[in-house]
PyMOL Python script that loads the backbone (N, CA, C, O; Angstrom):
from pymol import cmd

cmd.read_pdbstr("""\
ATOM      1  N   UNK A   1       0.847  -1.178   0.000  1.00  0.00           N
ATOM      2  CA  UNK A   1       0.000   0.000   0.000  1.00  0.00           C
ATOM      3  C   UNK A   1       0.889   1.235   0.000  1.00  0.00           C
ATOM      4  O   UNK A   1       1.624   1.402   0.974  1.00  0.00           O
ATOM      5  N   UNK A   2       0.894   1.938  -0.792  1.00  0.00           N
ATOM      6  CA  UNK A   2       1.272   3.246  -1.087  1.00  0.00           C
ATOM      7  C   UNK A   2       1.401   4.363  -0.074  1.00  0.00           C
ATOM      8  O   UNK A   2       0.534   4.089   0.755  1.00  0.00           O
ATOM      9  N   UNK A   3       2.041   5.530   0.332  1.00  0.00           N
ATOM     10  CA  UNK A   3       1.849   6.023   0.921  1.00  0.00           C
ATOM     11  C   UNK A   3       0.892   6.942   1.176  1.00  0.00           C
ATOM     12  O   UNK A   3       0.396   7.072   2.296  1.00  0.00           O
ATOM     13  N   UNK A   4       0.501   7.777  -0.032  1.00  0.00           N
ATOM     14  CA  UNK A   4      -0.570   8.385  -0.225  1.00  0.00           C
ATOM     15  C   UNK A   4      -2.622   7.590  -0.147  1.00  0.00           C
ATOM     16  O   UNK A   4      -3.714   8.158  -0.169  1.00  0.00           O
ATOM     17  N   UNK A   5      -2.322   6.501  -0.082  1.00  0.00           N
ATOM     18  CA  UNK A   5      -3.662   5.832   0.286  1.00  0.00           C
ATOM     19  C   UNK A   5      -3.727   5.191   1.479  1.00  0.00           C
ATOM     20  O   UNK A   5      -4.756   4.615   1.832  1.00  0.00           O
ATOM     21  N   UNK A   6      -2.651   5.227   2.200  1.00  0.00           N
ATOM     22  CA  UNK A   6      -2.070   5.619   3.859  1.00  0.00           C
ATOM     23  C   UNK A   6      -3.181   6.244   4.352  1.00  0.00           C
ATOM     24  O   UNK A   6      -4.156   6.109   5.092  1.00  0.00           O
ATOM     25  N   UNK A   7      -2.516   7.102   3.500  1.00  0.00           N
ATOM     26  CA  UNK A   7      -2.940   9.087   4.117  1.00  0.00           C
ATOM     27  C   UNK A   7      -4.328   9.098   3.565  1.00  0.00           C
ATOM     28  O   UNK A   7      -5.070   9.703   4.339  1.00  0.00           O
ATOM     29  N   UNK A   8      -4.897   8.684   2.593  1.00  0.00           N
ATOM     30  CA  UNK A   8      -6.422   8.779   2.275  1.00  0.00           C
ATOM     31  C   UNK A   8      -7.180   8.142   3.497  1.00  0.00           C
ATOM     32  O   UNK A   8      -7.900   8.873   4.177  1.00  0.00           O
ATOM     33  N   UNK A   9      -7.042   6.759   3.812  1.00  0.00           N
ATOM     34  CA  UNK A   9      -7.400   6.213   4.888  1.00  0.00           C
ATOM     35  C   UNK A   9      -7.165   6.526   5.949  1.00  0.00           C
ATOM     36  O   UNK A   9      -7.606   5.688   6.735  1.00  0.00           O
ATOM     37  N   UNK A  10      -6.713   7.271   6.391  1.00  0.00           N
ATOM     38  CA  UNK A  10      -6.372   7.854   7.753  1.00  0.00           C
ATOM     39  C   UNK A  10      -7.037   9.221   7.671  1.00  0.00           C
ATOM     40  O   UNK A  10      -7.455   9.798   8.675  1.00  0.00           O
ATOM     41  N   UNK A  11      -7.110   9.660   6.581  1.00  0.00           N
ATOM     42  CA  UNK A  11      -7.603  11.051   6.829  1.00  0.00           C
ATOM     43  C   UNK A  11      -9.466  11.042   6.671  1.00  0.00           C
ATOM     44  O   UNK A  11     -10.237  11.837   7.208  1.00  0.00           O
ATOM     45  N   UNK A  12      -9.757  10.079   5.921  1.00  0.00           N
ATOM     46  CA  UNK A  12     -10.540   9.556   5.231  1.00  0.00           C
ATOM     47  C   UNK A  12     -11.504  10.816   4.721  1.00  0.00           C
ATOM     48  O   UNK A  12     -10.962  11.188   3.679  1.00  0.00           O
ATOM     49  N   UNK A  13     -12.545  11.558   4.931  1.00  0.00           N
ATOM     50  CA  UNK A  13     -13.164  12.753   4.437  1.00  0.00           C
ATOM     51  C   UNK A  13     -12.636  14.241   4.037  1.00  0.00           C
ATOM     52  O   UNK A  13     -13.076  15.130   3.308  1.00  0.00           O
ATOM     53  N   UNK A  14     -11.398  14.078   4.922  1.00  0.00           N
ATOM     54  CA  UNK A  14     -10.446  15.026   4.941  1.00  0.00           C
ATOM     55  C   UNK A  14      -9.110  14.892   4.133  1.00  0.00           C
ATOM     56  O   UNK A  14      -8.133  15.554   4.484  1.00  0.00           O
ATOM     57  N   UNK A  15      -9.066  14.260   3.329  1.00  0.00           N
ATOM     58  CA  UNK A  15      -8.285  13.741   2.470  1.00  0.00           C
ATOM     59  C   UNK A  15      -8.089  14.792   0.761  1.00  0.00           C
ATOM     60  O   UNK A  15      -8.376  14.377  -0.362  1.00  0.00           O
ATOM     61  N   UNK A  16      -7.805  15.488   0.941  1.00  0.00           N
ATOM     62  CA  UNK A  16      -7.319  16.906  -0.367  1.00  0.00           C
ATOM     63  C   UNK A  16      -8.003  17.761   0.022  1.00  0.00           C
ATOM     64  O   UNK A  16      -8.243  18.659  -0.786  1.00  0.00           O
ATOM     65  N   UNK A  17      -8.564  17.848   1.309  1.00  0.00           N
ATOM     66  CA  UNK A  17      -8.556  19.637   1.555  1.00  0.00           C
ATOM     67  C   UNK A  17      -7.911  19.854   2.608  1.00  0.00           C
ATOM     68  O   UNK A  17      -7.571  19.110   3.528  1.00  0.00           O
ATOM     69  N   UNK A  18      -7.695  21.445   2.318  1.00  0.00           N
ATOM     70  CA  UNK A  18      -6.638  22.487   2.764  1.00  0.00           C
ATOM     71  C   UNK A  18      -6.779  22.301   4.328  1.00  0.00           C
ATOM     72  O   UNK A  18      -7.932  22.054   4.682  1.00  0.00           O
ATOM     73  N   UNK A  19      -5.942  22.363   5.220  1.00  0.00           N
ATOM     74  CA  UNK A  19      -6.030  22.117   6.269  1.00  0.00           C
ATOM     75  C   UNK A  19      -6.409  23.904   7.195  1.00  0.00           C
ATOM     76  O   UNK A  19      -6.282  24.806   6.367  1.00  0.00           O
ATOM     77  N   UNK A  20      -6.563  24.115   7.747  1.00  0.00           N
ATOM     78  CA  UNK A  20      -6.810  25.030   8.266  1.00  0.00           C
ATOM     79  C   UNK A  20      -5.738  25.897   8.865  1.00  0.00           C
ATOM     80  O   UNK A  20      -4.943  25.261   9.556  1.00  0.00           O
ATOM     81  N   UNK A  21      -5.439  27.646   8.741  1.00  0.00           N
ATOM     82  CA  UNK A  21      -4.686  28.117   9.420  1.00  0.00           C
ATOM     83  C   UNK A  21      -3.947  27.403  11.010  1.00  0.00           C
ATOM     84  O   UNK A  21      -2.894  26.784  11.165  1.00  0.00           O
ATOM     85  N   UNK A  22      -5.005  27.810  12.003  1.00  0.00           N
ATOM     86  CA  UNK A  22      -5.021  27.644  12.898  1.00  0.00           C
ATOM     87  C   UNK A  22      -6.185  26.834  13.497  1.00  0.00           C
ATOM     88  O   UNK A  22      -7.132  27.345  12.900  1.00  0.00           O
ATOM     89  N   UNK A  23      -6.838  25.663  14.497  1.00  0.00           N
ATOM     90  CA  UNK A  23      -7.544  24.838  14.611  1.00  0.00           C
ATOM     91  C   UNK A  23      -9.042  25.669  14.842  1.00  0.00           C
ATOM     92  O   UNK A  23     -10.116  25.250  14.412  1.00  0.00           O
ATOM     93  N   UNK A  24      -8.855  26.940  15.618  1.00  0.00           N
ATOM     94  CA  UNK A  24     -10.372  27.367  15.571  1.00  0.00           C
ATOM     95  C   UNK A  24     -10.548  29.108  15.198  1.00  0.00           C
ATOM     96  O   UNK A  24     -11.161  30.086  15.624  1.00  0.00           O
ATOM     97  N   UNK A  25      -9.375  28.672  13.893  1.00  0.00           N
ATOM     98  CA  UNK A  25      -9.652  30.123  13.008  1.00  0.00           C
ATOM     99  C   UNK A  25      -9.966  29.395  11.299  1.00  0.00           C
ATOM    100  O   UNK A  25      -9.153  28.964  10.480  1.00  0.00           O
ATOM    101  N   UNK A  26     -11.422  29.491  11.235  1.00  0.00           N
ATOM    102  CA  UNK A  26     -11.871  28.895   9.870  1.00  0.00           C
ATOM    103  C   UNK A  26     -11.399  29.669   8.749  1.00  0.00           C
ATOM    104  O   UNK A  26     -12.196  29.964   7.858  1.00  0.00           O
ATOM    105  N   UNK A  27     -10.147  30.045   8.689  1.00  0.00           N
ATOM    106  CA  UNK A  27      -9.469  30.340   7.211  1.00  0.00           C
ATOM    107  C   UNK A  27      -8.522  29.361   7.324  1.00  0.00           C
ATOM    108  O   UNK A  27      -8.122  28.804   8.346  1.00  0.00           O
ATOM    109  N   UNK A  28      -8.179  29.189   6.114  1.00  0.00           N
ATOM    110  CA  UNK A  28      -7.404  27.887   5.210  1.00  0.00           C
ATOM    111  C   UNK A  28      -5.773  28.899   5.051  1.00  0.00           C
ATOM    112  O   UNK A  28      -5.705  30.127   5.087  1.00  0.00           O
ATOM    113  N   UNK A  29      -4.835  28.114   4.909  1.00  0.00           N
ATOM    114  CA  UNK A  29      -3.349  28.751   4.504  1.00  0.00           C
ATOM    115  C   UNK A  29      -3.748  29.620   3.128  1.00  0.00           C
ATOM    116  O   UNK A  29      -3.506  30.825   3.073  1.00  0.00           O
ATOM    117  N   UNK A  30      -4.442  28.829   1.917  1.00  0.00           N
ATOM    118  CA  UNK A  30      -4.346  30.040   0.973  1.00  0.00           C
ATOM    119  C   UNK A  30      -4.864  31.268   1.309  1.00  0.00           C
ATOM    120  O   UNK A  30      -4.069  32.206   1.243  1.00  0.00           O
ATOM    121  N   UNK A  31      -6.336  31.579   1.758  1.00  0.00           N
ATOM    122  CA  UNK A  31      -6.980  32.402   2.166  1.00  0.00           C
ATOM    123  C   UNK A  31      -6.030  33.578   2.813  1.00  0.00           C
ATOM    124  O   UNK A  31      -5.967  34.742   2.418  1.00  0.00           O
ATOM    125  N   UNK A  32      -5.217  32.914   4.040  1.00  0.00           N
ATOM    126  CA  UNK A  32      -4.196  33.792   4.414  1.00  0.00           C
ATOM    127  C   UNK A  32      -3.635  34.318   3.503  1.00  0.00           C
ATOM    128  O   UNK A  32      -3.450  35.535   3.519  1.00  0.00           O
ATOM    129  N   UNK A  33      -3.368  33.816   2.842  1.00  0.00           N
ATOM    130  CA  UNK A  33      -2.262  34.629   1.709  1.00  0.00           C
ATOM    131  C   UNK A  33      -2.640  35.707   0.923  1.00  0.00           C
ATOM    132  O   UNK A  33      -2.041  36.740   0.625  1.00  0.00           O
ATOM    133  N   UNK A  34      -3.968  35.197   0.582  1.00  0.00           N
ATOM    134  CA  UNK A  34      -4.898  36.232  -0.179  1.00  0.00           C
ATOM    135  C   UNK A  34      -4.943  37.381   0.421  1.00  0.00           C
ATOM    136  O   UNK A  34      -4.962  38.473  -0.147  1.00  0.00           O
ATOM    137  N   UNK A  35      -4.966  37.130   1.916  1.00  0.00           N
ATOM    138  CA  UNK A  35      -5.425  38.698   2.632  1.00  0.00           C
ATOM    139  C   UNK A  35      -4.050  39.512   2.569  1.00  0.00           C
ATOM    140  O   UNK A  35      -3.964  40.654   2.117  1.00  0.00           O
ATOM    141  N   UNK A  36      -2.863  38.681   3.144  1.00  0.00           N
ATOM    142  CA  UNK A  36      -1.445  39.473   2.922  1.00  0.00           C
ATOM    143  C   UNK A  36      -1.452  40.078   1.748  1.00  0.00           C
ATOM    144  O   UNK A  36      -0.979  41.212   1.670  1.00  0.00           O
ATOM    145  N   UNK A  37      -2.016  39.406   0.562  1.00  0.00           N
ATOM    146  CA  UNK A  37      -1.610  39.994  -0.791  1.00  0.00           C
ATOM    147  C   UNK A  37      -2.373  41.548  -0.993  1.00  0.00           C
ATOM    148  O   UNK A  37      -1.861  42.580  -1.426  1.00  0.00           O
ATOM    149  N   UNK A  38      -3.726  41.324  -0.533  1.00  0.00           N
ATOM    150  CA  UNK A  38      -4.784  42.230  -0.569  1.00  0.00           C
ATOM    151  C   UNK A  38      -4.074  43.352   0.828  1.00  0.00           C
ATOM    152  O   UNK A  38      -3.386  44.180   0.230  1.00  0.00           O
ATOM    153  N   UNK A  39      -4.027  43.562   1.933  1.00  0.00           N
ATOM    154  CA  UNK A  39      -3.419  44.249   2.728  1.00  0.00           C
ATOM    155  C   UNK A  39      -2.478  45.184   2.294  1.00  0.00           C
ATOM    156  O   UNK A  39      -2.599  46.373   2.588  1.00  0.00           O
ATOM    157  N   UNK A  40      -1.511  44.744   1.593  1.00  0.00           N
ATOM    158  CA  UNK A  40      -0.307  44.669   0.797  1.00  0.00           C
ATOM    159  C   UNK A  40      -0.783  45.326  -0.061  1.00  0.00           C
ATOM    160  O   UNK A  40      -0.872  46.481   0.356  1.00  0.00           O
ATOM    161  N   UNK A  41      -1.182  45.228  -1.142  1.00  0.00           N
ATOM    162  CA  UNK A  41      -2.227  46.232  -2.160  1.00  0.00           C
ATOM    163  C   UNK A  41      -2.354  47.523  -1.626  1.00  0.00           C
ATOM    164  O   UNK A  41      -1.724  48.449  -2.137  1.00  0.00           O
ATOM    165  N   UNK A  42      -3.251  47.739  -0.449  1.00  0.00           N
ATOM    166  CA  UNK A  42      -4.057  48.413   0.092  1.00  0.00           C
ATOM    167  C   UNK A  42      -3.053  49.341   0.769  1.00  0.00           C
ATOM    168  O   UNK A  42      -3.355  50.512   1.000  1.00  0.00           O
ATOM    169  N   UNK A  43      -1.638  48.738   1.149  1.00  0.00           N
ATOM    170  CA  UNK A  43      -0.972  49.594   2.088  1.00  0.00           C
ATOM    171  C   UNK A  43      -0.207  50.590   0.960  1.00  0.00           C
ATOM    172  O   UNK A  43      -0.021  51.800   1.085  1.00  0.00           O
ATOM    173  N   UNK A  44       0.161  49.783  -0.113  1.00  0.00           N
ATOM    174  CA  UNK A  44       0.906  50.975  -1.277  1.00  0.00           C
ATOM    175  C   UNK A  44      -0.436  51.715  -1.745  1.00  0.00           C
ATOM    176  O   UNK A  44      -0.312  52.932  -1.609  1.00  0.00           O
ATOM    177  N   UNK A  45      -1.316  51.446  -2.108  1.00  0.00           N
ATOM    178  CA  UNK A  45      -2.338  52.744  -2.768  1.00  0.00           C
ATOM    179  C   UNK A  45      -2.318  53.864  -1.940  1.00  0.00           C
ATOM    180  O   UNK A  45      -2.412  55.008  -2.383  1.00  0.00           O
ATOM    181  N   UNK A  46      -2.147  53.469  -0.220  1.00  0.00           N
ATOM    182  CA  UNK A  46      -2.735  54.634   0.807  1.00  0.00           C
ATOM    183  C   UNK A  46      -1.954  55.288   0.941  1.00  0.00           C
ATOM    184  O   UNK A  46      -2.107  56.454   1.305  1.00  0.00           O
ATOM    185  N   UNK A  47      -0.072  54.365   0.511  1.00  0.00           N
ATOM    186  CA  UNK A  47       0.929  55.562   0.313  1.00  0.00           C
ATOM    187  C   UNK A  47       1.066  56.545  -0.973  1.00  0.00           C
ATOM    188  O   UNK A  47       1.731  57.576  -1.072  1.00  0.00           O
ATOM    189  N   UNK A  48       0.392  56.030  -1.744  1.00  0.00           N
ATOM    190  CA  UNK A  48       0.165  56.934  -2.970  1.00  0.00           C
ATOM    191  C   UNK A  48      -0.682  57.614  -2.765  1.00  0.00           C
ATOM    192  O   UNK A  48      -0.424  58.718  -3.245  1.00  0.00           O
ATOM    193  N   UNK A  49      -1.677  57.591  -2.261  1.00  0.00           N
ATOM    194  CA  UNK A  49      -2.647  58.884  -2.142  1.00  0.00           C
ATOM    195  C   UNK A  49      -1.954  59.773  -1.248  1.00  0.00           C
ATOM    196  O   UNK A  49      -2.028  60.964  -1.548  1.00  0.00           O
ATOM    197  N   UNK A  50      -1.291  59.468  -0.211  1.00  0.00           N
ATOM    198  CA  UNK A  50      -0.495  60.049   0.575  1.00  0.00           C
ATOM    199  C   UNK A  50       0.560  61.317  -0.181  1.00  0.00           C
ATOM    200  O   UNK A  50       0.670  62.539  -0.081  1.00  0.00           O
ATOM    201  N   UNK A  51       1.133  60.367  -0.859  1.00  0.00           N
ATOM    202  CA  UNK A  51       2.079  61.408  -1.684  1.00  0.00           C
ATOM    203  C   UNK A  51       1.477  62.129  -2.480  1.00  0.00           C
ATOM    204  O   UNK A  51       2.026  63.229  -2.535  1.00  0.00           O
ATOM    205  N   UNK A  52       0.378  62.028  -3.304  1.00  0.00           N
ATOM    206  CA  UNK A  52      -0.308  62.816  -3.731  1.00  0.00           C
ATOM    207  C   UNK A  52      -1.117  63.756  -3.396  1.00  0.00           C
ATOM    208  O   UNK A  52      -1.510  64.545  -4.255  1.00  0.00           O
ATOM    209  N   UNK A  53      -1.496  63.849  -2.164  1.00  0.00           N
ATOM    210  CA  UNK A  53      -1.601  64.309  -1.150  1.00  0.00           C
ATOM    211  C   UNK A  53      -0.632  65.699  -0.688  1.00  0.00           C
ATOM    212  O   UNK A  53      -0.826  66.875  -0.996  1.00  0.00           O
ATOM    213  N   UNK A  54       0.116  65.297  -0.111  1.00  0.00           N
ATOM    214  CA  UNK A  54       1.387  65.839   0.089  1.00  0.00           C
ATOM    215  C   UNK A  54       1.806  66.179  -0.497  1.00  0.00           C
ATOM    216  O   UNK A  54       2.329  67.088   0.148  1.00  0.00           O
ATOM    217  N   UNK A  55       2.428  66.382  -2.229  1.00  0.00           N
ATOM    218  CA  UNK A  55       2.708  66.829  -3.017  1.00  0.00           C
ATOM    219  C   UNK A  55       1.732  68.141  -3.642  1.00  0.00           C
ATOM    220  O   UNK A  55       2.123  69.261  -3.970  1.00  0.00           O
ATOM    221  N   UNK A  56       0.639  67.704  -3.673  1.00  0.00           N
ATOM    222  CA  UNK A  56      -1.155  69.202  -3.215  1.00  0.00           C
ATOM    223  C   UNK A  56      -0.431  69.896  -2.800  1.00  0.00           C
ATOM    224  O   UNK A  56       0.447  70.541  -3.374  1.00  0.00           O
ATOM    225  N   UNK A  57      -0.743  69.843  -1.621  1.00  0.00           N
ATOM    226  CA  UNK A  57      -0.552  70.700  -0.339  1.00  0.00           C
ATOM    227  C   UNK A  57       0.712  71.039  -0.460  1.00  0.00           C
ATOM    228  O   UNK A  57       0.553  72.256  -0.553  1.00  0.00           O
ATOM    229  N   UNK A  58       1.496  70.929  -0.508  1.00  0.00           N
ATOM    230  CA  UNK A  58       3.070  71.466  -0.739  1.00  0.00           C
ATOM    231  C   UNK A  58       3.319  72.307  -1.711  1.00  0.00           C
ATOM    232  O   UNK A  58       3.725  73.443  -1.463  1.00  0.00           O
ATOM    233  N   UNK A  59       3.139  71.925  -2.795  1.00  0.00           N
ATOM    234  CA  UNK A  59       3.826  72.867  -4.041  1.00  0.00           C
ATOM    235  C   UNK A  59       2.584  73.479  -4.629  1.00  0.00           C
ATOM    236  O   UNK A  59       2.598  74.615  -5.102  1.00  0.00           O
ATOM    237  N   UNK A  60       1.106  72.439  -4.585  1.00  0.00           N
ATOM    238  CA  UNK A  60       0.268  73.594  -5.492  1.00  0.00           C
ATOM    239  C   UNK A  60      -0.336  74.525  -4.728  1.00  0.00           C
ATOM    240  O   UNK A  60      -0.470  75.652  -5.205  1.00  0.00           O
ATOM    241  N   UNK A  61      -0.915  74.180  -3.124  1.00  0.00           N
ATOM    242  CA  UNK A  61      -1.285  74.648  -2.197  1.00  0.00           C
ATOM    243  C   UNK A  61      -0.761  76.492  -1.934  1.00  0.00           C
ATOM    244  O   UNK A  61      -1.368  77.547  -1.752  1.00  0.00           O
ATOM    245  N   UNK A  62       0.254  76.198  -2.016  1.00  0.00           N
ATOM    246  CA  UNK A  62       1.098  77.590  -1.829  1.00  0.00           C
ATOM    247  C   UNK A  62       0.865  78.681  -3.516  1.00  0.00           C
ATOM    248  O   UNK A  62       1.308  79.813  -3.319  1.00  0.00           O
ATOM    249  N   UNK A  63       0.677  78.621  -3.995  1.00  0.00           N
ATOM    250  CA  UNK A  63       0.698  78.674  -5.802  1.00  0.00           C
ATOM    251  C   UNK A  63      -0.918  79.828  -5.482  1.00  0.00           C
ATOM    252  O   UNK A  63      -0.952  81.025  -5.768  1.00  0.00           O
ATOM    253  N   UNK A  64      -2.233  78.930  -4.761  1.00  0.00           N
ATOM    254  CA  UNK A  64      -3.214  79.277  -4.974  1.00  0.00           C
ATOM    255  C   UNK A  64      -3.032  80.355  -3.516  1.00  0.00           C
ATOM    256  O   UNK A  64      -3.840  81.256  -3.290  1.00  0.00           O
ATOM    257  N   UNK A  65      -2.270  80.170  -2.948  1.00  0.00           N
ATOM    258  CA  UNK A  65      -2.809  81.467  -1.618  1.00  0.00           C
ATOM    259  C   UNK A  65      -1.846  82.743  -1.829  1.00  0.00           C
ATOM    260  O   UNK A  65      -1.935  83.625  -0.975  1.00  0.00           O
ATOM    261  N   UNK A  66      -1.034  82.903  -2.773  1.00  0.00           N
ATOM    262  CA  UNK A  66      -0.294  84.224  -3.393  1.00  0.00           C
ATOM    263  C   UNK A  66      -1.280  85.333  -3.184  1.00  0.00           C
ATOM    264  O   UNK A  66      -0.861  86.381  -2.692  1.00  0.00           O
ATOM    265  N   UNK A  67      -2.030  85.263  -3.374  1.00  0.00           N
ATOM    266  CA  UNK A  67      -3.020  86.798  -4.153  1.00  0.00           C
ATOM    267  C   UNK A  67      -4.134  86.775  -1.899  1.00  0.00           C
ATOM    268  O   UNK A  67      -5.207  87.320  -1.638  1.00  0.00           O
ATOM    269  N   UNK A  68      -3.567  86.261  -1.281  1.00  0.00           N
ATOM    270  CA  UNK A  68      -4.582  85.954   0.266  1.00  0.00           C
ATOM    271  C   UNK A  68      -3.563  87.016   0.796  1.00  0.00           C
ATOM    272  O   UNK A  68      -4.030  87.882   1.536  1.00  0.00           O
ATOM    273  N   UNK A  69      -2.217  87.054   0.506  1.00  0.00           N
ATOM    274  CA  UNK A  69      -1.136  87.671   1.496  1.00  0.00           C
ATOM    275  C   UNK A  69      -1.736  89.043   1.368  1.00  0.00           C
ATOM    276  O   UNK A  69      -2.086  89.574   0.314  1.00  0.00           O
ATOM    277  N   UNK A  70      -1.823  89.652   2.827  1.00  0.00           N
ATOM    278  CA  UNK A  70      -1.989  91.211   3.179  1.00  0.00           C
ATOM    279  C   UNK A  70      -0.822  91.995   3.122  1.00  0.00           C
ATOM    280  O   UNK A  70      -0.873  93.198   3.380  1.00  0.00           O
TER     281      UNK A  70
END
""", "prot")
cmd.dss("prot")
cmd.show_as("cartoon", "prot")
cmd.util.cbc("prot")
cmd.orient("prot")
């Protein structure tokens, strides 16, 4: 007997699916990954709006309040 029909029989229903992160956190290892990837995404866009942002307010910001000075 093979090793892999070992492991079918022993696992028996549970036999090719993903095992779970952690025992009583119902996300799976890929799932995790998905979110790092997505997080990850999310953390460079917020630094780009950031700089874009910041780059406003810095150089054009000053441009439009010329004509405010008393």
């Amino acid at each position: 007997m093979g090793e892999s029909k070992r492991r079918k029989a022993a696992l028996g229903d549970k036999y090719g699916q993903e095992e779970n992160l952690f025992p009583w956190l119902p996300i799976t290892k890929s799932q995790s990954e998905q979110v790092i990837k997505l997080t990850t995404k999310g953390a460079w866009i917020g630094i780009g709006f950031l700089v874009a942002w910041w780059l406003t307010v810095r150089l054009i910001g000053p441009a439009f309040g010329w004509w405010q000075i008393n």
